[in-house]
C-alpha positions as CSV (number, residue, x, y, z in Angstrom):
1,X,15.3,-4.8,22.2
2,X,11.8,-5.8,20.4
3,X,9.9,-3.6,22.7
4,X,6.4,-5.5,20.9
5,X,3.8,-2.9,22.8
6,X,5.2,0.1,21.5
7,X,5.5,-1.2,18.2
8,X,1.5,-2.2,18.8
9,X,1.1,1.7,19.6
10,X,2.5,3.4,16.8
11,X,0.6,0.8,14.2
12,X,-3.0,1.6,16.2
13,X,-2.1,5.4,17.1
14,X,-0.2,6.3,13.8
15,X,0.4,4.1,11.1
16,X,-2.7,2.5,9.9
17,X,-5.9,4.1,8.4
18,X,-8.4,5.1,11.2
19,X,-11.6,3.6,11.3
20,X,-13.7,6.8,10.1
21,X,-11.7,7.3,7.2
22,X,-11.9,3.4,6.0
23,X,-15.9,3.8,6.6
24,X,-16.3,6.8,4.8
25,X,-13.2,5.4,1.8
26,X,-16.4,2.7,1.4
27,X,-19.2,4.9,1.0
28,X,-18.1,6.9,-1.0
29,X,-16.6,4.2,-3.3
30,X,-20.7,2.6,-3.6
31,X,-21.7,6.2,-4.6
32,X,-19.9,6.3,-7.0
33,X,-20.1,3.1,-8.6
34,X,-24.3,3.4,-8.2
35,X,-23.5,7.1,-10.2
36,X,-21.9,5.3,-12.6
37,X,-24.3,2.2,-13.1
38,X,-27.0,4.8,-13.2
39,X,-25.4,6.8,-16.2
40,X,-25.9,5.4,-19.8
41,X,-22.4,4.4,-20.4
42,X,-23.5,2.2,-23.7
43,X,-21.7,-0.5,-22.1
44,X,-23.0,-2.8,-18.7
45,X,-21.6,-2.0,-15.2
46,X,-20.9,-5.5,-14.4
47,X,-19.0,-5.8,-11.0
48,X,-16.3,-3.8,-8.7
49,X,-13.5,-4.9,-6.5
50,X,-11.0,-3.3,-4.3
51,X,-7.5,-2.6,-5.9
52,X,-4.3,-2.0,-4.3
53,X,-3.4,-1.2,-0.8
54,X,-6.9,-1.4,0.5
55,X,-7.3,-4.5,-0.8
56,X,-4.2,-6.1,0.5
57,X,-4.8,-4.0,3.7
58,X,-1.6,-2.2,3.6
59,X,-3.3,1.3,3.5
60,X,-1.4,3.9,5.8
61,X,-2.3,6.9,7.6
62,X,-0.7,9.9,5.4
63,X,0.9,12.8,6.8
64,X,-0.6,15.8,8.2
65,X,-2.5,17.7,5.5
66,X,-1.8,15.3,2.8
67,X,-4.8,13.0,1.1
68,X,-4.9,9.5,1.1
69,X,-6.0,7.5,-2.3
70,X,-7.8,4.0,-2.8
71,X,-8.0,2.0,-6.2
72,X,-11.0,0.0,-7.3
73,X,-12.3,-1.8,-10.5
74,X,-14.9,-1.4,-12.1
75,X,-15.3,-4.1,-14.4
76,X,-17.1,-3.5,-17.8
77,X,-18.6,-5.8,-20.6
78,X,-16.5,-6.1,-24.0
79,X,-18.1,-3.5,-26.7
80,X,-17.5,-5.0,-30.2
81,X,-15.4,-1.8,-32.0
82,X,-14.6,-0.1,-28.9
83,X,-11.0,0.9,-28.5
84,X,-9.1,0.6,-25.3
85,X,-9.1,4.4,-24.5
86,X,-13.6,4.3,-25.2
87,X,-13.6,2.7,-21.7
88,X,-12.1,5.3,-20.0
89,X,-13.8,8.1,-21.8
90,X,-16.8,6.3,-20.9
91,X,-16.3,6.3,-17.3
92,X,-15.1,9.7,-17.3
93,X,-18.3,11.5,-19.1
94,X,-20.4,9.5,-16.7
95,X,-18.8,10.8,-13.7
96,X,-18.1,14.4,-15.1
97,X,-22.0,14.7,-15.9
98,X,-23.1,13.0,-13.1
99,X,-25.1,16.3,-10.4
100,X,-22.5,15.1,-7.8
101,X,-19.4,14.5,-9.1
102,X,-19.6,17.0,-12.1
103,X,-20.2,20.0,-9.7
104,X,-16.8,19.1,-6.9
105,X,-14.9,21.7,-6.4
106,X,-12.0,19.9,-8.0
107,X,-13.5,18.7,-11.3
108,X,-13.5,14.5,-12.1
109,X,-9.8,14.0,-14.0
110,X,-9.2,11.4,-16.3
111,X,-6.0,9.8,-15.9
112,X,-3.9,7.1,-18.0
113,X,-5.0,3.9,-16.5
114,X,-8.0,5.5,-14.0
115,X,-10.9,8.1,-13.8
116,X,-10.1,10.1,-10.1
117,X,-12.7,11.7,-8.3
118,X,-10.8,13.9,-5.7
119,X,-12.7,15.1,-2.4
120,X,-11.2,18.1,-1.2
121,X,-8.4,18.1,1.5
122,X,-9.4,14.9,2.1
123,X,-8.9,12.0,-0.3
124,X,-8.7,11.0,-4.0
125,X,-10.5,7.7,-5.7
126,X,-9.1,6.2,-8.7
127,X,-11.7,4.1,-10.6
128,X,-10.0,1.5,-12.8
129,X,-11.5,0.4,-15.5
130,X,-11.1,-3.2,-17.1
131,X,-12.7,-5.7,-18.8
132,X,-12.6,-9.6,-19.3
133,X,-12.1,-10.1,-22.6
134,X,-13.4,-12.5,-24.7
135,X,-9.7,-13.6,-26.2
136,X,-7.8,-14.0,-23.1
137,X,-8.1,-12.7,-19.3
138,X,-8.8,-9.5,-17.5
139,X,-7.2,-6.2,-19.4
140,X,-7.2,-2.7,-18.0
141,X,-6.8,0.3,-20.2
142,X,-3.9,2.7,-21.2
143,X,-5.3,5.6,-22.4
144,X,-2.2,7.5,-23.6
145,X,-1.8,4.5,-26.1
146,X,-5.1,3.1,-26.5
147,X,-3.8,-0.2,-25.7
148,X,-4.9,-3.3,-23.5
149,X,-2.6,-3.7,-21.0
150,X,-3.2,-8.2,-19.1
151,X,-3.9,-7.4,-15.3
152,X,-3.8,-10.2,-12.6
153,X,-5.1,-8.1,-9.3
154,X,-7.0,-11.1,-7.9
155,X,-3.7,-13.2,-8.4
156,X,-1.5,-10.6,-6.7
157,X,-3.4,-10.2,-3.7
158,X,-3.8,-14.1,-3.3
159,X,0.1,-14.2,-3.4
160,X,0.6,-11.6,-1.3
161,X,-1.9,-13.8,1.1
162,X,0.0,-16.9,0.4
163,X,3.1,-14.4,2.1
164,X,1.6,-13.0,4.4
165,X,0.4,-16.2,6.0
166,X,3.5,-17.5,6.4
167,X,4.7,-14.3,8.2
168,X,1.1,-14.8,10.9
169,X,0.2,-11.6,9.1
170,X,3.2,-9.5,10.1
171,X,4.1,-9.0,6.2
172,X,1.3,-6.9,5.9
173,X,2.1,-5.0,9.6
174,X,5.9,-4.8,8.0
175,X,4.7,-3.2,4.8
176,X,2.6,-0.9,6.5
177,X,5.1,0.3,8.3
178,X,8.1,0.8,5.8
179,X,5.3,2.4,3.8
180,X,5.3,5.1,7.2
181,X,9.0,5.2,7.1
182,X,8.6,6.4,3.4
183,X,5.7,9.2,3.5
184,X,6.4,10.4,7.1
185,X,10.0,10.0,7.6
186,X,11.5,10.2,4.2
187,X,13.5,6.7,3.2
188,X,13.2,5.8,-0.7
189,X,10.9,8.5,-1.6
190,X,10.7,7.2,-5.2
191,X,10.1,3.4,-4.3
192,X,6.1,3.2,-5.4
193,X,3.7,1.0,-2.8
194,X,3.5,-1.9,-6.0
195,X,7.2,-2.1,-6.0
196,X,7.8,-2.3,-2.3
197,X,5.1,-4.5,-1.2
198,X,6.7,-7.4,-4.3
199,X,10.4,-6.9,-3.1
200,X,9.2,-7.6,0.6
201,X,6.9,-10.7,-0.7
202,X,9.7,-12.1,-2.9
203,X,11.9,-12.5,0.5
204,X,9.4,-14.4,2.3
205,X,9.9,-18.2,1.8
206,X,9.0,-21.4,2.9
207,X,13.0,-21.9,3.5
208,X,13.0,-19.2,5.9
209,X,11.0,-21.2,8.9
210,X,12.5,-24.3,8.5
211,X,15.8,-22.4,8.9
212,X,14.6,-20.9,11.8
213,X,10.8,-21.2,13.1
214,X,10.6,-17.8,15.3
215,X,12.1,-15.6,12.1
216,X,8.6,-14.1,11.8
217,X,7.2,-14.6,15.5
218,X,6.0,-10.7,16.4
219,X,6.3,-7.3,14.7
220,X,9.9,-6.1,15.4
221,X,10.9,-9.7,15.0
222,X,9.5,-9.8,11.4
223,X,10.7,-6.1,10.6
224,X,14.0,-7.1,11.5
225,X,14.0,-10.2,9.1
226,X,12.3,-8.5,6.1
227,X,14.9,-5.4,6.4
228,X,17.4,-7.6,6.8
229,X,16.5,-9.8,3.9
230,X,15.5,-7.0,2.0
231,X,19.4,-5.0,2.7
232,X,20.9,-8.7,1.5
233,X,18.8,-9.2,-1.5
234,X,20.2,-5.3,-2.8
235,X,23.5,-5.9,-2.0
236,X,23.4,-9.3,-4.5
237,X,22.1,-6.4,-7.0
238,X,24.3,-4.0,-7.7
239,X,21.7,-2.8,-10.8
240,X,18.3,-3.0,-10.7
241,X,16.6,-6.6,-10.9
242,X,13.3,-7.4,-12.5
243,X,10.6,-7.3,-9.8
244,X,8.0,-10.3,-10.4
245,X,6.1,-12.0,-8.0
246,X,5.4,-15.9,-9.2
247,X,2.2,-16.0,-10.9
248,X,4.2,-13.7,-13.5
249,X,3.5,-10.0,-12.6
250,X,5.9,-8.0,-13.6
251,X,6.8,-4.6,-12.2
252,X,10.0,-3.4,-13.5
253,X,8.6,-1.0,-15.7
254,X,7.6,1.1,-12.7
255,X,11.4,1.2,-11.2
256,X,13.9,3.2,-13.2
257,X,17.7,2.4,-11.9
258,X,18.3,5.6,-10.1
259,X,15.0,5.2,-8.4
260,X,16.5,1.4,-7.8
261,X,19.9,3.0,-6.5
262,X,18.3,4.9,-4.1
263,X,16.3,2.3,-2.9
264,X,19.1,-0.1,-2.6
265,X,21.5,2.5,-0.3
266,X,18.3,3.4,2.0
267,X,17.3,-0.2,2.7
268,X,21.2,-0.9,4.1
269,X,21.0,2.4,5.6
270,X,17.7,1.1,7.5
271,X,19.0,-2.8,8.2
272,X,22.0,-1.1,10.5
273,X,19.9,1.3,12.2
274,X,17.1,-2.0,12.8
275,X,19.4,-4.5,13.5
276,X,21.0,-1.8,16.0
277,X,18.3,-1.0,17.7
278,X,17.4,-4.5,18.2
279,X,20.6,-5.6,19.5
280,X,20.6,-3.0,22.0
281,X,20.7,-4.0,25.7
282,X,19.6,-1.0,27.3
283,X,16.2,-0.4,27.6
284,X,16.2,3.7,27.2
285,X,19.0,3.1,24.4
286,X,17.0,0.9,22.6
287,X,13.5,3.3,22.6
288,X,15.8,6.1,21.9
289,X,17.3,4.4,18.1
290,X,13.5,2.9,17.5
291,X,12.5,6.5,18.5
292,X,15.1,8.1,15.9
293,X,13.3,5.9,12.9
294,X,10.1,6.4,14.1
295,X,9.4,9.5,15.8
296,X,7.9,10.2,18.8
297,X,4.8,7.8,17.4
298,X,7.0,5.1,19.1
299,X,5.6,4.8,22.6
300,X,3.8,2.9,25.1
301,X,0.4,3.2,25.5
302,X,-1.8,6.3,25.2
303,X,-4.4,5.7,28.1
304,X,-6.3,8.5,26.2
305,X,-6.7,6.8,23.0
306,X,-9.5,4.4,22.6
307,X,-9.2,3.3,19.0
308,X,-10.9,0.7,17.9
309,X,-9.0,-1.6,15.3
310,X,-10.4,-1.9,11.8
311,X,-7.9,-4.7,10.5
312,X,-8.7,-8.1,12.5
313,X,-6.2,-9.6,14.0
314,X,-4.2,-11.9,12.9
315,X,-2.6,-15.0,14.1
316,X,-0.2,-14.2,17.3
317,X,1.7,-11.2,16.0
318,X,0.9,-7.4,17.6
319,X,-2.3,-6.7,16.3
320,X,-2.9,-3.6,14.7
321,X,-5.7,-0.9,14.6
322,X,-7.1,1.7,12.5
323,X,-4.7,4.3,13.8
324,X,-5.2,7.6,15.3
325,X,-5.6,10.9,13.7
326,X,-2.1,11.1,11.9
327,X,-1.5,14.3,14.1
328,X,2.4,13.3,14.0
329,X,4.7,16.0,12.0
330,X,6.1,14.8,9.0
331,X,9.8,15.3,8.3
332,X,11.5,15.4,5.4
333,X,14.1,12.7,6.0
334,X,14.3,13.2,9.1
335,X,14.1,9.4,10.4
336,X,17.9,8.9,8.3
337,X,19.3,11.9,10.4
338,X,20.9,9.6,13.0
């Protein structure tokens, strides 16, 4: 059984970002870009953008006691006889210097492709730097080499957009949510947010509706499919594929083949607990097998929560909300126990 309210639920009350946290995520992300257009980075600040999960909205509610992260870019103007790595270091000694930032408690890192600022039990920002340069596209930086290294965000997220729309805007409610069955519940741990949210896009076709026009038409509905999809595309790959999505990102790098292997026995694991739960005829059977993936998250409405949502709705699917305060244990695993 679909059981559409309580998958409603558990996106408002536990899966997605709550409203104070997306707020403050946006605050402090314009403090630090005015620190850093204030410093003297002997380059211009030029622009920022949101990167990754929070701009695709696929940003989740972590478990108890764990931080969440955010990506932006910072976009800087070419320096004729700067290096790759000058970028970063720039960035870096503007933030570590800066009264703020320089005197955290956990000092301002700088990491291969991103300067983080880390607020303490809280969250972590990554500021990615990049530049437009003048011989071809948008580049970010890899420190460790000093190397360019072409970037496409802007086309990414449009793709994803291009999926998502044909989905009513469940892909992103389906990502969200097999990003929850990975942090909270412990299915393929070592399958990274970039990966997951390309396989799931690269099933989503055109093909699909005219096939059959309700494959995406609510939450469960559309988690079934994707799984489903998902469990099917793995099986056709005994090794690991290249992940690309069509305007020529590639991702493969970022998927070694044991990280792949365990990927591809989780998702089949997952498509016959999904498809079993939504072939169910009994009402308390079915809420029990959704309950044994999800947790107790899984439930009909909390007359006591009052959450506003932060995503807007879209299109007919179950709309989603910011989520509630991620007061739901985390297991390790425990969602594959059965």
């Amino acid at each position: 059984m679909e059981h559409v309210t309580h998958f409603k639920n558990l996106l408002k009350d536990s899966v997605n970002l709550p409203d104070g946290k997306l707020m403050t995520l946006g605050d402090r992300v314009d403090k630090i870009y005015a620190a850093i257009k204030s410093a003297d980075l002997e380059t211009s600040v030029l622009s920022k953008k949101r990167q990754g999960s929070w701009a695709q909205r696929t940003i989740i509610n972590p478990p108890k006691d764990v931080e969440f992260d955010a990506d932006f870019m910072l976009e800087l103007e070419e320096v004729t006889g700067w290096s790759p790595a000058d970028y970063n270091d720039a960035v870096y000694q503007a933030l570590g210097n800066d009264p703020v930032y320089g005197q955290m408690d956990k000092p301002v890192e700088a990491k291969n492709r991103c300067i983080r600022v880390s607020y303490a039990n809280d969250m972590h920002v990554d500021v990615v730097p990049y530049v437009i340069r003048a011989d071809g596209g948008e580049h970010i930086i890899n420190a460790e080499t000093d190397e360019w290294e072409p970037n496409n965000s802007d086309g990414f997220t449009a793709w994803m957009k291009k999926k998502d729309d044909l989905t009513d805007g469940n892909m992103r409610r389906v990502i969200r949510l097999l990003k929850y069955l990975r942090e909270h519940r412990g299915w393929y741990e070592d399958t990274v947010s970039i990966i997951l949210t390309t396989v799931v896009g690269t099933t989503i076709k055109p093909e699909n509706l005219l096939a059959d026009s309700g494959c995406y038409a609510n939450v469960p509905v559309s988690f079934g499919r994707i799984v489903s999809d998902l469990a099917q595309w793995a099986r056709d790959n005994e090794t690991r594929p290249d992940v690309e999505a069509d305007q020529g990102t590639t991702f493969t790098h970022r998927w070694t083949e044991s990280k792949y292997q365990q990927f591809r026995t989780d998702i089949q694991d997952l498509d016959t607990k999904v498809a079993a739960a939504l072939a169910a005829t009994d009402e308390e059977e079915s809420l029990e097998l959704w309950r044994d993936l999800f947790g107790t998250g899984f439930k009909a409405a909390d007359s006591s929560s009052n959450a506003s949502s932060k995503f807007p709705k879209i299109g007919t699917g179950a709309a989603v909300g910011a989520g509630g305060d991620g007061s739901e244990t985390s297991t390790s695993r425990s969602g594959k126990a059965g």
